[in-house]
C-alpha positions in Angstrom: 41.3 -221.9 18.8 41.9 -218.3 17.1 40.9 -217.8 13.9 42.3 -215.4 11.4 40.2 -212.5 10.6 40.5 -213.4 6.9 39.1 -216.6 7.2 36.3 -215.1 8.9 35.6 -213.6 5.3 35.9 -216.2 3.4 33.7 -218.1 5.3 30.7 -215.5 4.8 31.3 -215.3 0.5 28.5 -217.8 0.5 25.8 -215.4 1.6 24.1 -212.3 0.6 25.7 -209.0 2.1 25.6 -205.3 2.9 26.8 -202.4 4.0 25.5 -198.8 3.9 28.4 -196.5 2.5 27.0 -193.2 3.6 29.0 -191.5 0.7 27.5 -189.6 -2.0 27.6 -191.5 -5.4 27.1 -190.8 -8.7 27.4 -192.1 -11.9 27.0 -191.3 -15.8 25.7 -192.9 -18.9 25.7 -190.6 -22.3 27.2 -187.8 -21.1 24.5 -187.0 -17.9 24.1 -188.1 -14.8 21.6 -190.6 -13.9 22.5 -191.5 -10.7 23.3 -189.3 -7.3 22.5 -190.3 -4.1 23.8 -190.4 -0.4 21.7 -193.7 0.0 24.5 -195.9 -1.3 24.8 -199.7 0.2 28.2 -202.1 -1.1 26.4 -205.4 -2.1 28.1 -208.7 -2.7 26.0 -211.4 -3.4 26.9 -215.1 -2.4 29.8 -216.4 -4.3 30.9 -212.7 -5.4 34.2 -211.4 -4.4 33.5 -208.2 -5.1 30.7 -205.9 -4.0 29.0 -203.6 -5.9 26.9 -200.6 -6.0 22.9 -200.7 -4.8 21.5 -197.4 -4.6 17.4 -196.4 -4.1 15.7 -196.7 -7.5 14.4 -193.2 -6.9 17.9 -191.8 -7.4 18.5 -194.1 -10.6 17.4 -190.8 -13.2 17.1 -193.5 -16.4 14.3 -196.3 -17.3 14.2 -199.6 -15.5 12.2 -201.9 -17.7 11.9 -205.9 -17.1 15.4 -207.3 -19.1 14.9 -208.6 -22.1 17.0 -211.6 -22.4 17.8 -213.8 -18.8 21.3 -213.0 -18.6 24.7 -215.0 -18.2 25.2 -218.3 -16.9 26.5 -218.2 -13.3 29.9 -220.6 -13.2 29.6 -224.3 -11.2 31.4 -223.4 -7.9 33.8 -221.6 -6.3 34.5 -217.8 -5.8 32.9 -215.3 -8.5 35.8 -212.8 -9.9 35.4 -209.9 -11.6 35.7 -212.0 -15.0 31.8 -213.1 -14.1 29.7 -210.5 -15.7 27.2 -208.4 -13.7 24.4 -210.6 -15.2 24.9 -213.6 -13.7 23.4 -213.2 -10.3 23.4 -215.9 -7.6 20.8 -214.8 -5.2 17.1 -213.9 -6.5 15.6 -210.8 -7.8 14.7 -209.3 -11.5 17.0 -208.0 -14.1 16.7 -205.2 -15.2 17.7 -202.8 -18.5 18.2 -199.6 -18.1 18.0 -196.6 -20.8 18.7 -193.1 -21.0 19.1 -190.2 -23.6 18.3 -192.7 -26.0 21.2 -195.9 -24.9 19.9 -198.9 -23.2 22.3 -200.6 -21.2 20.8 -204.6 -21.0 20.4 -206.6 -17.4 22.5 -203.4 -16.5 20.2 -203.3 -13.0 19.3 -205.9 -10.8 16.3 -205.3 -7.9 16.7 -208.5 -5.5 13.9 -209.9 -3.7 15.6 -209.9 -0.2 13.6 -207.6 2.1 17.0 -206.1 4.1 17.4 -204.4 0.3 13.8 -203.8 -0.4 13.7 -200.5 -2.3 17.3 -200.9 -3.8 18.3 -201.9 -7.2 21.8 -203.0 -7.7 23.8 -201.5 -10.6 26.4 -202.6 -13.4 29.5 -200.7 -12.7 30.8 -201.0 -16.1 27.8 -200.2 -18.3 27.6 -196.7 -16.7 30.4 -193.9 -16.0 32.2 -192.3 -15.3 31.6 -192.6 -11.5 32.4 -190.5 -8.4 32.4 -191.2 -5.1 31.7 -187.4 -3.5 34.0 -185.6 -6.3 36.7 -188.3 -7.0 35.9 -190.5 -9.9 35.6 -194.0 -8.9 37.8 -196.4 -11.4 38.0 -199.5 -12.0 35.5 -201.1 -9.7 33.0 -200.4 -6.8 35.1 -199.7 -3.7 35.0 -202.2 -0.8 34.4 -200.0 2.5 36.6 -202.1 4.2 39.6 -202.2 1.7 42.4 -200.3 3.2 45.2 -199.3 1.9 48.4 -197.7 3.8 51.2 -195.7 2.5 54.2 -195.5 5.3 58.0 -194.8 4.5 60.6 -197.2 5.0 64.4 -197.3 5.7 64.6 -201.4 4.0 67.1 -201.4 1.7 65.6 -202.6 -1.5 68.0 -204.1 -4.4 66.5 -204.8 -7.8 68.6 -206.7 -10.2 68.2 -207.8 -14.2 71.0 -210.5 -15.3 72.9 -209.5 -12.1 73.2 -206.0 -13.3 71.5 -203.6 -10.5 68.3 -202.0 -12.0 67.6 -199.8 -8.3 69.2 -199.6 -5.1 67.5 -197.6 -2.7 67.3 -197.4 1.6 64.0 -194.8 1.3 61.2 -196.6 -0.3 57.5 -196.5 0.4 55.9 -198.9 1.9 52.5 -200.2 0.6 49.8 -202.2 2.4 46.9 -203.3 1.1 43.9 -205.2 1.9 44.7 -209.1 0.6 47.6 -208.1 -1.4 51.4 -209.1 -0.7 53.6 -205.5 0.7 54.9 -203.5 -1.9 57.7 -201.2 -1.6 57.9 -198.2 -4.2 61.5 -196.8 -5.3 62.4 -193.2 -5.3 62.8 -192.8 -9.4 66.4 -191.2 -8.4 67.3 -194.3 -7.2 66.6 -196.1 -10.4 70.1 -196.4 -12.4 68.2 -198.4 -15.5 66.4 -196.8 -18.3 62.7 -196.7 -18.5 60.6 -196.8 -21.4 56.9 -195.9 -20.9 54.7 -198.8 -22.6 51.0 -198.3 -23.4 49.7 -200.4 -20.9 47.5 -198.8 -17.9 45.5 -200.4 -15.6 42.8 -198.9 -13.0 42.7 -199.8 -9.4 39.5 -198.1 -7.2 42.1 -196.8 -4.4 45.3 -196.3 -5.6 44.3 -195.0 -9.4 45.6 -195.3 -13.0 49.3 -197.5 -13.0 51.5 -196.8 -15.9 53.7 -199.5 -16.7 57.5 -199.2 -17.3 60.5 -201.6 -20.0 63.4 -201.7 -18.2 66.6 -201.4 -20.0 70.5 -201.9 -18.2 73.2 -200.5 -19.3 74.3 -204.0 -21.1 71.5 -204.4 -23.0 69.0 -206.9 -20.8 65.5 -205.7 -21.2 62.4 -206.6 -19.0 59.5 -205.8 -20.7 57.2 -203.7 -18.5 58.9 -205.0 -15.6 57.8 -201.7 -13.1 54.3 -199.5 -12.7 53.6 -196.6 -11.2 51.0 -194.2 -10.5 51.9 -190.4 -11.8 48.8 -188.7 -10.3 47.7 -191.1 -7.8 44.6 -191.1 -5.4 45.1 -189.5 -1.8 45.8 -192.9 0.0 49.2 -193.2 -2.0 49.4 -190.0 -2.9 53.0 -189.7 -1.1 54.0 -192.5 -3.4 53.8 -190.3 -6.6 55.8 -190.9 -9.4 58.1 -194.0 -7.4 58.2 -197.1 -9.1 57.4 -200.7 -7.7 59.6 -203.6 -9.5 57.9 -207.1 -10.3 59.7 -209.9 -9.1 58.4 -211.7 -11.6 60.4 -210.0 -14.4 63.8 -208.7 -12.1 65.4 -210.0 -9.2 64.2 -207.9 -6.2 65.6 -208.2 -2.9 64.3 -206.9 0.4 67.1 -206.3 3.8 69.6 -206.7 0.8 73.1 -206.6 2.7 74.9 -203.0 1.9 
């Protein structure tokens, strides 16, 4: 009987994992650098849906000292999402605060006691940065090396509707893929017949960038409150896709092979 590679996966969350990156990272804490090295490894421990950051501890440029306090509480059972705070560790090892130019980031590194990782101390993403992966800042979260993401055009005619009243209409949209996410398909903005107001919302996302988020207003009146994102200036695997705007179907009626 097959089984589908994502199942695979899911089945491995429960163990310890690795994977050397053979990229050059860096990352900052108080304006300077204090780590850069080309001896990167993606770590997810058991449980952990995301991986993160293990680099050799001579490359960490900042203190290690034992952590002071024992860190969080890891949660009963089930997958760990990136609500679960660095702290909580699920396989063993010693946490560790790290300090430089005078801040001390707590249980901000974490050496395990696996041997396969021996000489590696794992690293809280958010109490350092900005980070870079060669020269391209890093957001949001460690990147998964085998996250993909794929940007293809697209002749599907895409109808997006508020209250009945068309918001966009367009047969040359972009096609996203990515890794355990639904398709998205991003609209031309010249094909948008609404008016969009820019909120203050942005979120980050490791491999496509900073999203700004758009209020949709029709010509009647209806309003969707940040009802479409996109990414002005995004990173180069949907770079082609700057400045087109992705509708959620969640807030307007979007419809894919809509009829001309």
């Amino acid at each position: 009987m097959a089984t589908r590679q994502q199942q695979v996966l899911a089945d491995a969350t429960g163990t310890l994992r690795f994977e050397p990156l053979g990229k050059r990272v860096r990352a900052a804490l108080a304006g300077g650098v204090v780590v850069d090295t080309t001896g990167s490894v993606a770590v997810w421990e058991p449980r952990r849906f995301l991986c993160q950051y293990a680099v050799p501890e001579g490359d960490v440029r900042a203190e290690l000292s034992p952590a002071r306090d024992a860190g969080a509480d890891v949660p009963g059972d089930g997958l760990l999402g990136p609500d679960v705070p660095f702290t909580a560790h699920t396989t063993p090892g010693t946490s560790l605060d790290l300090s430089a130019a005078g801040v001390v980031r707590p249980g901000a590194a974490f050496r395990p006691d696996d041997p396969d990782l021996a000489g590696l101390v794992l690293l809280d993403f958010d109490a350092l940065g900005p980070w870079w992966h060669e020269d391209e800042e890093n957001v949001g979260h460690p990147r998964d090396p085998f996250h993909r993401v794929d940007t293809l055009p697209s002749s599907r005619r895409v109808r997006v509707t508020l209250d009945g009243e068309v918001v966009a209409e367009s047969t040359r949209p972009l096609a996203v893929f990515e890794t355990q996410l639904p398709p998205r398909l991003y609209l031309p903005r010249a094909d948008v017949v609404a008016d969009l107001d820019p909120t203050g919302t942005r979120t980050a996302c490791p491999y496509k960038g900073w999203a700004s988020y758009w209020t949709v207003r029709t010509a009647s009146g209806a309003v969707a409150e940040e009802a479409a994102w996109s990414y002005e200036t995004p990173l180069h695997d949907v770079a082609a896709a700057a400045g087109y705007l992705c509708f959620d179907g969640s807030r307007v009626d979007v419809v894919v092979d809509a009829p001309a």
